[in-house]
C-alpha positions as CSV (number, residue, x, y, z in Angstrom):
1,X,5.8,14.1,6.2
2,X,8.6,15.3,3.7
3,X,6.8,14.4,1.2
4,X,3.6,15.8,1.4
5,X,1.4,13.1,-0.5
6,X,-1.9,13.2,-1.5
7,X,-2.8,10.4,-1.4
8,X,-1.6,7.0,0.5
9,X,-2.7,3.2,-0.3
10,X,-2.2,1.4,3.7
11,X,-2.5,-1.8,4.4
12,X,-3.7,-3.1,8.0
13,X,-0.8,-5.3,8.7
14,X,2.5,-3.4,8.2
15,X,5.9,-3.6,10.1
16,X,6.2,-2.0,13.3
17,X,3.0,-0.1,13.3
18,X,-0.7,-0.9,11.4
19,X,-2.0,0.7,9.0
20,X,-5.3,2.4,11.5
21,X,-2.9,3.9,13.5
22,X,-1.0,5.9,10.6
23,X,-3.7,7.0,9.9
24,X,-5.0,8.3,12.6
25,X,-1.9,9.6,13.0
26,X,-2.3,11.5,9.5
27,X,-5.0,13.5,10.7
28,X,-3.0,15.9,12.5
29,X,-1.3,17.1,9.1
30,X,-3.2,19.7,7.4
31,X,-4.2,19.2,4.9
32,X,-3.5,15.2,5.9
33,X,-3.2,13.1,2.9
34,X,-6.8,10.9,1.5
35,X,-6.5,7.3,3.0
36,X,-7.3,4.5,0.7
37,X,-7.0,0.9,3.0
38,X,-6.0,-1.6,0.4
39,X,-5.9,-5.1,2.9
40,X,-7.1,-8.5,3.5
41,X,-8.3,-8.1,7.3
42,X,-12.6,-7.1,6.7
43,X,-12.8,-6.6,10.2
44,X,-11.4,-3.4,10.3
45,X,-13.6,-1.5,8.0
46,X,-15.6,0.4,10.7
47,X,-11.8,1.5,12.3
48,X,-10.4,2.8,8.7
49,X,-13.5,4.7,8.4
50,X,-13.4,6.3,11.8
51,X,-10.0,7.7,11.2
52,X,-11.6,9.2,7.5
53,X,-10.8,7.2,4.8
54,X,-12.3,7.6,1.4
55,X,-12.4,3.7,0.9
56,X,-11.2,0.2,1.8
57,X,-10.5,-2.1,-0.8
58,X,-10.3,-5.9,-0.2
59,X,-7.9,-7.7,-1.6
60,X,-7.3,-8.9,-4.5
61,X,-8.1,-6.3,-5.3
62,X,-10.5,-5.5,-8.3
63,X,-9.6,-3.3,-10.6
64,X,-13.1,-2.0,-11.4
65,X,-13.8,-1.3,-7.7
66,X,-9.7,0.5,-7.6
67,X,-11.1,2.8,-10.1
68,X,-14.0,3.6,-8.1
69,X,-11.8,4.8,-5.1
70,X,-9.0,6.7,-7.5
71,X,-12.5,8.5,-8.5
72,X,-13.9,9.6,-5.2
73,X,-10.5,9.9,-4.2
74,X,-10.1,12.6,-7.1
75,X,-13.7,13.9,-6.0
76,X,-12.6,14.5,-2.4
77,X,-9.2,16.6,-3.2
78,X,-11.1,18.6,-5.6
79,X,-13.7,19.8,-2.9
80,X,-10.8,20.1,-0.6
81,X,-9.4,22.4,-2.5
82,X,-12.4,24.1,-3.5
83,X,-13.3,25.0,0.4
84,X,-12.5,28.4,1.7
85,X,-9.1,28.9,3.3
């Protein structure tokens, strides 16, 4: 939180919490930072996008497919700031 990012890359499996529930824990920040799952579990795809993330990447990770999240990444912060406050 004192950071503020923008944007976070979250893997599934992490220590002592996954990555799912950060995220849905990020959600209560606002603005909460744009979720990009970068993992190696498939089976959670329809969980990462419940809790609103732009993308999930499989690992490895192809850098062609990387670029198309950083873009609608991009795409998403710039409506975000476009909205009315």
């Amino acid at each position: 939180r004192a950071l503020h990012p923008d944007v976070l890359l979250l893997d599934i499996a992490m220590p002592g919490v996954d990555g799912i529930a950060v995220a849905r824990a990020l959600t209560a920040l606002d603005p909460s930072p744009v979720v990009i799952f970068v993992t190696a579990f498939d089976q959670f795809a329809v969980a990462a996008f419940e809790v609103e993330a732009v993308d999930y990447l499989m690992k490895p990770v192809d850098p062609i497919r990387l670029q198309r999240a950083v873009d609608r990444t991009r795409v998403h912060l710039e409506q975000r700031e476009a909205r009315p406050k």
